[in-house]
C-alpha positions in Angstrom: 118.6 114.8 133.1 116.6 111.4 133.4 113.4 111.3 135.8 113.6 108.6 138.7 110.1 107.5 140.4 109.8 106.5 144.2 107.7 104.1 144.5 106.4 104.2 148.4 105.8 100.0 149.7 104.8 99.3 153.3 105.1 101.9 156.4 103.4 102.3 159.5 100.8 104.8 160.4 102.2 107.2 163.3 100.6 105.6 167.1 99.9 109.0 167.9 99.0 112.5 166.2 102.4 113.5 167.9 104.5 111.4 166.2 102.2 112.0 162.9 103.0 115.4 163.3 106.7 115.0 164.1 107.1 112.5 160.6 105.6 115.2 158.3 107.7 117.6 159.9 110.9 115.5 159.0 108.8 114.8 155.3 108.2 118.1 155.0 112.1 118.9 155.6 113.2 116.2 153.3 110.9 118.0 150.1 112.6 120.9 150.7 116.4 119.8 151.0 115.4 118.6 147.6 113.1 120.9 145.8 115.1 122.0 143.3 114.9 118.2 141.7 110.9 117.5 143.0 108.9 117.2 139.9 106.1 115.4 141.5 105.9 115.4 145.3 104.6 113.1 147.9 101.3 111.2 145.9 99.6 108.9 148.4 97.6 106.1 146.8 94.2 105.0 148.0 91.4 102.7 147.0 93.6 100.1 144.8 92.0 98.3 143.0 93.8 95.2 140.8 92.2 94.5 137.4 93.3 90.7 136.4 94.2 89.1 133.0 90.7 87.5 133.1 89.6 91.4 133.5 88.2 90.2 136.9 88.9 93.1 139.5 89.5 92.7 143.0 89.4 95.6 145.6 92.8 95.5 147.0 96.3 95.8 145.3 98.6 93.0 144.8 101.7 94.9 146.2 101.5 97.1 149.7 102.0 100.6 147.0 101.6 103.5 148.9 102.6 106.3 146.8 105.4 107.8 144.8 107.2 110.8 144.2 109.0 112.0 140.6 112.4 113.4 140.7 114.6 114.6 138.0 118.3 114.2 138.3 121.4 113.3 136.9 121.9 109.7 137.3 120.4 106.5 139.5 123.2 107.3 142.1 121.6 110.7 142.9 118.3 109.1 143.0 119.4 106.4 145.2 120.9 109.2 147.7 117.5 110.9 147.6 115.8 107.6 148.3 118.1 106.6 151.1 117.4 110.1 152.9 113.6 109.5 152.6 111.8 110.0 156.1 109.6 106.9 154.7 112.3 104.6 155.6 111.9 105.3 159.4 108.0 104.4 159.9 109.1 100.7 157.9 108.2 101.9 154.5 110.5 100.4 151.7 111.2 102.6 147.9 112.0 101.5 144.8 113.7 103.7 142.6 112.8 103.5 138.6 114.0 105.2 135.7 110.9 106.3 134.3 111.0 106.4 130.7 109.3 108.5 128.2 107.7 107.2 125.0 106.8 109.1 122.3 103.3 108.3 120.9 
């Protein structure tokens, strides 16, 4: 079986502890309906920083990158339906789904 990364763009913070509480609920229930294929769950990014071809480094990223996850399935169909049933979707957070492939050094 290949490994697929989620790559986590965008999304909006929950208004209110509520609704915080009520998306990680529905996250939490999405990692489970797929644990069996979760290699590397739910890895929120923080303090980007973007190193430049002139090795100049900005504090920021380039992209909005949130996070990704690692899964490990059949094929880029599975991953996709994985993807598509991502509680991310639903605060305006886009994925991209990758084959990730492994080279041997």
């Amino acid at each position: 079986m290949a490994q697929y990364v989620l790559t986590y763009f965008g999304g909006n913070q929950p208004s209110t502890p509520e609704e915080g509480k009520k998306h990680f609920a529905k996250y939490q229930e999405w990692l489970a309906a797929f644990a069996d294929c979760m290699v590397s769950p739910a890895n929120p990014l923080k303090d980007t920083h973007t190193v430049h071809p002139d090795q100049s480094v900005t504090a920021a990223g380039t992209k909005a990158m949130s996070g990704y996850t690692i899964i490990e399935v059949q094929s880029m169909e599975r991953a996709l339906e994985i993807a598509k049933a991502c509680p991310f979707l639903d605060i305006g957070g886009s994925l991209e789904v990758s084959e990730l492939i492994k080279m041997d050094f």
